[in-house]
N, C-alpha and C positions, 0 to 999 in steps of 0.2 A: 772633565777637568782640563781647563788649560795647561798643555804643559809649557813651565819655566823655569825649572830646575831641574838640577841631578843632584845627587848626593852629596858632591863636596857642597854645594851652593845649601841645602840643607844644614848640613852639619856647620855650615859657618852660620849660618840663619839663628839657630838653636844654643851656638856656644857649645858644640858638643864635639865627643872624640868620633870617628869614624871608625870602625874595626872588619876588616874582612870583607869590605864593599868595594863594589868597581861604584871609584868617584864621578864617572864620569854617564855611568847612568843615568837614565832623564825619568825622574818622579812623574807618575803617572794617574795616581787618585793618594788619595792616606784618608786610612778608617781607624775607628778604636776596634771593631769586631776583628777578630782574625777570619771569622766567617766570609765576611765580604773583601777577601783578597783574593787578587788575582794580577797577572804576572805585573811587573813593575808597581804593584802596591808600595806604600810604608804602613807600617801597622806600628801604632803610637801607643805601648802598654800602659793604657792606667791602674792606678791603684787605689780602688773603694774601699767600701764600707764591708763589703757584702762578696769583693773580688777583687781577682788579681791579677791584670791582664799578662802580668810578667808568665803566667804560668803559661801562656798560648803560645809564646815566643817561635818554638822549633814549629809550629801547626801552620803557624802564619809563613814558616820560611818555606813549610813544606807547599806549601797553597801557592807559594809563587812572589812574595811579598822581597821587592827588592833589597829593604835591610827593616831591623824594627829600630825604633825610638824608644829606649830603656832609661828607667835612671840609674846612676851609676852605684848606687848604695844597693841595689839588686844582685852586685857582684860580675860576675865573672858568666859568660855567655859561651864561652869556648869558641869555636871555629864558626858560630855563627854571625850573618851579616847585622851589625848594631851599631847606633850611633846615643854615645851612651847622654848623657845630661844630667843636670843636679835637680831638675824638676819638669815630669813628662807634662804635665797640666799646662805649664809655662811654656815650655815648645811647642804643643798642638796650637796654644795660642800666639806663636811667634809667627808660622808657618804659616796661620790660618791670615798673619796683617802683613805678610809680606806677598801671597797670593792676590788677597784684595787691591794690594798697589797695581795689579796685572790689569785692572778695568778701570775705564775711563770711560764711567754711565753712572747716573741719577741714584743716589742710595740713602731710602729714608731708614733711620731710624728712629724706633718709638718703646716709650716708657711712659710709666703711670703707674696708679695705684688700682686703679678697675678698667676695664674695657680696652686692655692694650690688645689682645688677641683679634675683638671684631676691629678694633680699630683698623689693626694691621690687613685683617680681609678686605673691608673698604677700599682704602689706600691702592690695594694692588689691584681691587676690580674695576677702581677708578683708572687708574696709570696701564694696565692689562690692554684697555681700551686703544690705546696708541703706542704703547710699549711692549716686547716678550718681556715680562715680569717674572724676577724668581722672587716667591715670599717664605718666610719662615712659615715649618709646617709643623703641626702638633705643638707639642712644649719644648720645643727646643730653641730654649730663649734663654741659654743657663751659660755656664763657662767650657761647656764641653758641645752641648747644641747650637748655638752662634759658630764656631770656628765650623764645626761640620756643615752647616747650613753655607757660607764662605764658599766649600769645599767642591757645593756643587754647582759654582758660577760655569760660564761655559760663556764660550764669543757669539751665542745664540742671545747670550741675555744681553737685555738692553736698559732695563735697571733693577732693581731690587729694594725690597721692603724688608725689615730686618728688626722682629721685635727684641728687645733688652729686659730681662728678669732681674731679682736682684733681690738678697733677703739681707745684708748685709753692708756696712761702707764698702766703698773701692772696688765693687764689682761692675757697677754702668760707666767708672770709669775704663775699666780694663777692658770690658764690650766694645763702649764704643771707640776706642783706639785702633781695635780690629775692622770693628765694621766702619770707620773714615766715612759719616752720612755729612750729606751737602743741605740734607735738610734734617732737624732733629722735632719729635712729635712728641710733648708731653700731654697724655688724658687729662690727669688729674691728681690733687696729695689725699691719698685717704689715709687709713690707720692702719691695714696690714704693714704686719710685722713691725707692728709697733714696739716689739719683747725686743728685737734686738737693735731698735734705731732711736729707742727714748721719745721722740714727741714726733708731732706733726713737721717739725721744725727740721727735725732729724732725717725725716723721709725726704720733705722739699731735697735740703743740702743733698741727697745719696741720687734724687732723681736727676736733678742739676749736673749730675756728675757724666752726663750724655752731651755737655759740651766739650768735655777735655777731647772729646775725636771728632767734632764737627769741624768741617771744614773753616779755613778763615772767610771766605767768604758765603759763609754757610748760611741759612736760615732758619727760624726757629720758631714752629707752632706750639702755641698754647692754648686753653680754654679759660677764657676770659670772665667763666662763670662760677672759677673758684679762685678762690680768695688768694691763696695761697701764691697761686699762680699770678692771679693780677698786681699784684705787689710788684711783680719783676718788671713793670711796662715802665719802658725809656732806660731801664739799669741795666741791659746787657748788651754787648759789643759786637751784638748779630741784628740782623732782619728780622724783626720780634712782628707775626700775625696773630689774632685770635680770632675766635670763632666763641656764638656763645648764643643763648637767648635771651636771657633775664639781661645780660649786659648789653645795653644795646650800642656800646662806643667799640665795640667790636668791629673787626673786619669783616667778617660775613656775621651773619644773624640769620637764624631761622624765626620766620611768621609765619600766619595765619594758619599753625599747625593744627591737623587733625589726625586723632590715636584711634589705630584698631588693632584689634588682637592679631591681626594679620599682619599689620604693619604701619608707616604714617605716610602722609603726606605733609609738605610745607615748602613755605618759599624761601627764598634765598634773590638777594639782591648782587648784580658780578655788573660792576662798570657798568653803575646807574640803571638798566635792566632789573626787571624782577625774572626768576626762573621759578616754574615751578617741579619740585622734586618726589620722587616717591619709593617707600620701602619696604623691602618686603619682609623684615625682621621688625618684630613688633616690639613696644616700647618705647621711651624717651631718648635713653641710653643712645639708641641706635642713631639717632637725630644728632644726636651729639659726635658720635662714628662718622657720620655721611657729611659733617662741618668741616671735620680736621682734612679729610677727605677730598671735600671742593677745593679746600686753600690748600692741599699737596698740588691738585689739579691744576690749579691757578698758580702757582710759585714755576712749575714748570710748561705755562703756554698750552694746555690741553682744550682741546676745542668745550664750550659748556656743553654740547651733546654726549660729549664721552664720559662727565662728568656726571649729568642724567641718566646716562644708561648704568655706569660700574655703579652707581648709586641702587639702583633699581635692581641690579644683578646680583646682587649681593645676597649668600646664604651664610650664615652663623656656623662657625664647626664646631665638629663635638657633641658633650653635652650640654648646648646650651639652646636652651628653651625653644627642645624640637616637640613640638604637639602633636600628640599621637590621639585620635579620636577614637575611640573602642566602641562596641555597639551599646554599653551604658552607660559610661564616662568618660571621659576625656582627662589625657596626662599631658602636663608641660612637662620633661624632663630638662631640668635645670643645674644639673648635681655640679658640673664641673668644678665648679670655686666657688667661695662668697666670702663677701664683708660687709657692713652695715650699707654703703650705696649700692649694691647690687641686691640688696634683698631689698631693700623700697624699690627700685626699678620692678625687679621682678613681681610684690604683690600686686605694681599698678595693670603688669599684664596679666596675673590670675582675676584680676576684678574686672575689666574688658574685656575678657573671654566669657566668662562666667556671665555679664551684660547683655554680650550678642547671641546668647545660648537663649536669651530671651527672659532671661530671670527670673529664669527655675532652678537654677543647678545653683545648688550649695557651693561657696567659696573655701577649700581645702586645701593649707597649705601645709606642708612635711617639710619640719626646718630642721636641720641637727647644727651644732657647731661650729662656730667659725670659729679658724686658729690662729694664732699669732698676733691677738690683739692685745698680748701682756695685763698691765693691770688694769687692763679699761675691759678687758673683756665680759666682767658680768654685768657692770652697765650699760654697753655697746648691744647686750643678747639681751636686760631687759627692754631699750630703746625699742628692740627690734618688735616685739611683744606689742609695745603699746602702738607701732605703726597698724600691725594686728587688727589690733579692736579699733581705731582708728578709719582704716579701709573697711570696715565693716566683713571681716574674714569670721564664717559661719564654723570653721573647726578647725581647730588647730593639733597637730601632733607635734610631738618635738626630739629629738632623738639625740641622746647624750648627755653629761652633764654641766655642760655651758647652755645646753638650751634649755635645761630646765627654768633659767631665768626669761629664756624667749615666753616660756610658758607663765608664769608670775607676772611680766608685765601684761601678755593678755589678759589673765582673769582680773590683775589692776584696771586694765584699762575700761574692762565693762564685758569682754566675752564670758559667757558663762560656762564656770569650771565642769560641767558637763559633758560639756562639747570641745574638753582640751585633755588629752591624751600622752602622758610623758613616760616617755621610754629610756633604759640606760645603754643600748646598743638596738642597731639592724634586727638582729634575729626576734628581739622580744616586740617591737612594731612589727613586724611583719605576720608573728604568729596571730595578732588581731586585726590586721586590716579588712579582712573578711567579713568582721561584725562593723567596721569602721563606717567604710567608704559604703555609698546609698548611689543608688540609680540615678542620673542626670550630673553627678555629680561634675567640679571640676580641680584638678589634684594639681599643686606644683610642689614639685622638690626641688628642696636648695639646699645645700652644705658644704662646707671645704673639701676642696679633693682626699682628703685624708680621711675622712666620715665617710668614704665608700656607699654615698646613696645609691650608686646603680645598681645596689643587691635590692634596694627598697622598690628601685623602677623594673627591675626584672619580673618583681613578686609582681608586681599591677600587672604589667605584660600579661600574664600568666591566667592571672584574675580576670585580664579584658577578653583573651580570646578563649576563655572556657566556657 
């Protein structure tokens, strides 16, 4: 962490009192864990669901943490070092956008409704190439993960990638006023969390909300291949690029694409040149990652070889559709998240797998629930169904009671209810995948992070190496 402050400069940062602290100490990191302090720490007590950080206070001072960041309705601290406030959420994030004013380097940030995550690996394996890149790591793309991700700039880094979450109005505005990006990256508007933002209409407006911290002379990628988004071309007061296939008045455009389970290839046109690009994450989806990607590349002068290589470099984190081949069947594990475009993406890569298996192995998809798609949601799960029998998917499980309609639109659509298997929880799929799943087979699991399929890809595991 760079340091730029001391505690009075803190405490005026935040609006808060200072109590029993030397002002003039110089801030040295600030955690929420009292674990990870150590001497000249802040330790910032939040207050959850589930906890209270107020309670670690004296742990943190004993650990070495130069004062904590309380709120003031916690009371009275006694002779310990605090700088009290009327809300500790609101000062980790004051502290987190006055740190950021500390650097003067390239900061994308990105938002969306699917693919913000790879997008965000992209980006950085691209920019990685001629920059030290810090990116956001795991899911900490919330109101408490952004400022900590902030936290670990250092005069090492030379830009950073900064993805933005958001279930909610007024949180990608309050992101990205922290993160201050010179370029803003929206994927795309899908339907998540459509319970608490009313329509499609309502997402746009909350995604939108990633320019209130873009720079004024900022710029700002879109994908030109949803609707939503193309609406906004010539209507915003930035440097508006897109990227897209189907559109072809795009900025960049990928052709003469070709898909494999391993990954694609396609071209891309950069200043009347064709390039051609390759990836190692299979999928459409990913195509569309490696777009947004060239035009970060391109908005900041990146030679097109760094852009062919962070493109080519590029691995998926997580669980997202890592294939594990067993000596009788083959598993994509896909659990991390889903909503209706992630689960078409995903079956088009269990039907290309399943293809270059030689087209023997049965097509096996294990869907459970997707959340927070309010009142579209048992339509959205039976869409999902008739994509299904659609791609021609030879068995279907479903796990939950939102995907029971996953399962109703397959046997609509023409899979026969035989070969379709509906579960009301993990444990009761798992106690029959034994008689389920046949030799050659090939298996993808998808569900919201909240469906905890990685109990369902442990059981495979288990199943594959016995």
């Amino acid at each position: 962490m760079k340091w730029c402050m001391n505690i009075n400069k803190l405490a005026e940062i935040t609006g808060g009192i200072a109590y029993n602290c030397s002002g003039d100490e110089i801030v040295k990191n600030v955690v929420r864990d009292d674990r990870e302090v150590s001497d000249g720490t802040v330790f910032v007590a939040l207050k959850g669901e589930n906890n209270n950080g107020h309670r670690f206070v004296q742990r943190a001072v004993n650990n070495g943490a130069a004062c904590c960041v309380v709120d003031k309705e916690e009371g009275s601290f006694g002779n310990l070092p605090v700088v009290a406030v009327d809300d500790t959420f609101k000062a980790l994030r004051d502290i987190a956008a006055f740190y950021r004013e500390q650097f003067n380097i390239p900061v994308v940030g990105i938002t969306g409704s699917v693919g913000k995550t790879s997008t965000k690996g992209m980006i950085a394996s691209v920019l990685g190439n001629e920059y030290v890149t810090l990116k956001t790591e795991g899911n900490y793309n919330n109101e408490v993960g952004v400022p900590l991700t902030i936290f670990r700039l250092t005069d090492n880094d030379e830009a950073a990638v900064i993805e933005m979450g958001m279930s909610a109005f007024g949180e990608i505005s309050r992101l990205s006023k922290i993160v201050k990006p010179d370029t803003a990256v929206i994927t795309n508007i899908g339907i998540s969390h459509m319970e608490h933002l009313g329509s499609q209409e309502g997402i746009c407006k909350a995604k939108f909300e990633i320019l209130d911290g873009l720079s004024i002379d900022g710029t700002i990628i879109l994908n030109g291949d949803d609707e939503f988004l193309w609406e906004k071309n010539g209507e915003l007061d930035y440097e508006t690029l897109y990227y897209g296939i189907e559109n072809k008045s795009c900025d960049v455009v990928a052709t003469d694409i070709k898909l494999y389970s391993c990954g694609s290839e396609f071209n891309v046109k950069i200043d009347g040149v064709d390039y051609k690009f390759e990836t190692n994450a299979p999928g459409i989806h990913h195509i569309y990652n490696a777009l947004a990607a060239i035009l970060v590349g391109y908005r900041y002068n990146l030679k097109v070889e760094s852009m062919i290589k962070g493109v080519h470099d590029f691995v998926p984190e997580g669980l997202r559709q890592v294939k594990t081949n067993y000596p009788k069947f083959t598993v994509i594990n896909d659990c991390y998240n889903a909503c209706p475009d992630s689960m078409g993406s995903g079956l088009d890569v269990l039907v290309l797998t399943a293809e270059e298996n030689g087209g023997n192995s049965r097509k096996v998809a294990c869907l459970a629930d997707m959340l927070e798609l309010g009142e579209t949601s048992e339509q959205e799960h039976y869409k999902v169904g008739l994509m299904c029998a659609e791609k021609g998917i030879d068995c279907l499980i479903t796990i939950g009671d939102m995907a029971g309609n996953i399962a109703k639109g397959a046997i609509d659509g023409g899979i026969n209810s035989s070969d379709v298997y509906e579960f009301g929880d993990n444990e009761s799929a798992i106690s029959r995948l034994g008689g389920i799943i046949k030799n050659n087979d090939v298996i993808w699991i998808k569900g919201s992070r909240g469906m905890h399929l990685e109990k369902v890809a442990e059981a495979l595991d288990k199943m594959g190496n016995s």
